[in-house]
N, C-alpha and C positions, 0 to 999 in steps of 0.2 A: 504494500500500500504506500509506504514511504515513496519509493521509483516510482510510483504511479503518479503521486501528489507531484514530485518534483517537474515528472515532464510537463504536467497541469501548469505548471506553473511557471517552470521555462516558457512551455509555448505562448503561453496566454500575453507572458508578458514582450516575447519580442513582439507577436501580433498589435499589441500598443504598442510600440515603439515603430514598428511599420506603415502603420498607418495614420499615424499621428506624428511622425518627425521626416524632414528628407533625408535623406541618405547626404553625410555629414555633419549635419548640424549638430549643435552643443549649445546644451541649456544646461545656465549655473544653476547648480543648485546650494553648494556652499564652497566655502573658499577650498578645498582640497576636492573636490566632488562636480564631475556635469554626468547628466546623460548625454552622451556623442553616440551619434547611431551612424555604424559603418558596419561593412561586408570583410567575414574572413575568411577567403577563401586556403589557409594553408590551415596547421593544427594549432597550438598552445605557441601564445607570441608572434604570430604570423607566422610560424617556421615553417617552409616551402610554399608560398602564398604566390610566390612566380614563378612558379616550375610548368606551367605551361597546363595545367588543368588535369592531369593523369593522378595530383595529388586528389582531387575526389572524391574518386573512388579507393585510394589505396585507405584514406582515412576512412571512406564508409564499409569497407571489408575487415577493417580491423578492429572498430568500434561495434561491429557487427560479432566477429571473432572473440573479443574481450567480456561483450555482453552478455554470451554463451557461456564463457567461464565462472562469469561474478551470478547467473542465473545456478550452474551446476553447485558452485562452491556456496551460497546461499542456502540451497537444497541440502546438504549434507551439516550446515551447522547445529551443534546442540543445542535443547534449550536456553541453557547459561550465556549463551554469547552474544547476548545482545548488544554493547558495543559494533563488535564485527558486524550484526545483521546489520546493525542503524549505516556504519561506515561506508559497507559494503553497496545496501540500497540507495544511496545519496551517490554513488560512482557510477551504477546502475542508470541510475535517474538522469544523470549528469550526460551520460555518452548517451542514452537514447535523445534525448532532448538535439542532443548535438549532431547527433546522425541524421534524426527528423529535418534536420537544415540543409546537411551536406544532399541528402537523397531530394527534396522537394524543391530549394532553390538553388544548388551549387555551389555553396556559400554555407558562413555562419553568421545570424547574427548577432553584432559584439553592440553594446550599448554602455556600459557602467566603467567610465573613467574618473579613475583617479590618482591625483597628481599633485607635486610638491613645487610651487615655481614654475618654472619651464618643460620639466620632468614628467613626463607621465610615465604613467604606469600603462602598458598595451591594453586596448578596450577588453572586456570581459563582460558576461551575461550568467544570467543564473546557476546553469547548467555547468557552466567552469566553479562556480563556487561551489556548488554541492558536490563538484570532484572534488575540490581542493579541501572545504570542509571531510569529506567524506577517507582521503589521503591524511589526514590531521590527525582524524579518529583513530585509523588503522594504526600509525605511529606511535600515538597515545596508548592503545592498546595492547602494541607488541611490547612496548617499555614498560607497561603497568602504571602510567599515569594516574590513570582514574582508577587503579585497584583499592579496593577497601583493605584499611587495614584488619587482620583478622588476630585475633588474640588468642593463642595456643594456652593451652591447657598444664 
């Protein structure tokens, strides 16, 4: 239900930003913070965004291919691991969201920049942050971050 919520929510919200801003624009919102609504056509950070259009589809076989994974490996966790399931869903959620882009317009779209001065940070949309949140998790989880502490006897 989590990866369900998340592409709800990815999608819904480029669809505003599609149709309510042009393709560049940028509205402040606060001093570090605009919506800018532009096109990604490569993965994370633009990387491969010029390669001439073959990148795609190598990203929608492989967000396709990793989907399958975090679907199998979701399927096999214990009760107890809720952390991982939440992590796990939110990366789910994140690559379908992201695929839904790559497969329907050839493209992603990136809307949520933020920047320090002249600096920005590369535009990003929901679906990256519920990887990156959901990559935080896992981290957090493999370290025992959020482990409760448990008091031996």
């Amino acid at each position: 239900m989590l990866s369900l919520l998340t592409v709800i929510l990815d999608q819904a919200s480029k669809l505003a930003i599609d149709h309510s801003m042009q393709l560049y624009q940028s509205i402040s919102l606060v001093p570090f913070f605009n919506l800018t609504y532009v096109h990604n056509t490569g993965a994370a950070f633009s990387f491969l965004s010029d390669a001439g259009g073959w990148q795609r589809w190598f990203f929608a076989a492989l967000a396709v291919i990793m989907s399958a994974i975090l679907v199998r490996w979701l399927a096999k966790l214990e009760q107890h691991e809720t952390l991982l399931a939440i992590a796990l869903s939110l990366i789910l959620g994140g690559a379908i969201g992201n695929l839904l882009d790559r497969v329907i317009y050839g493209y992603v779209i990136d809307f949520l920049d933020v920047f320090y001065g002249n600096s920005h940070f590369p535009a990003f949309n929901l679906a990256d942050s519920a990887i990156s949140v959901g990559a935080f998790l896992m981290f957090a989880e493999t370290f025992g971050l959020f482990a409760q502490n448990k008091k031996s006897d």
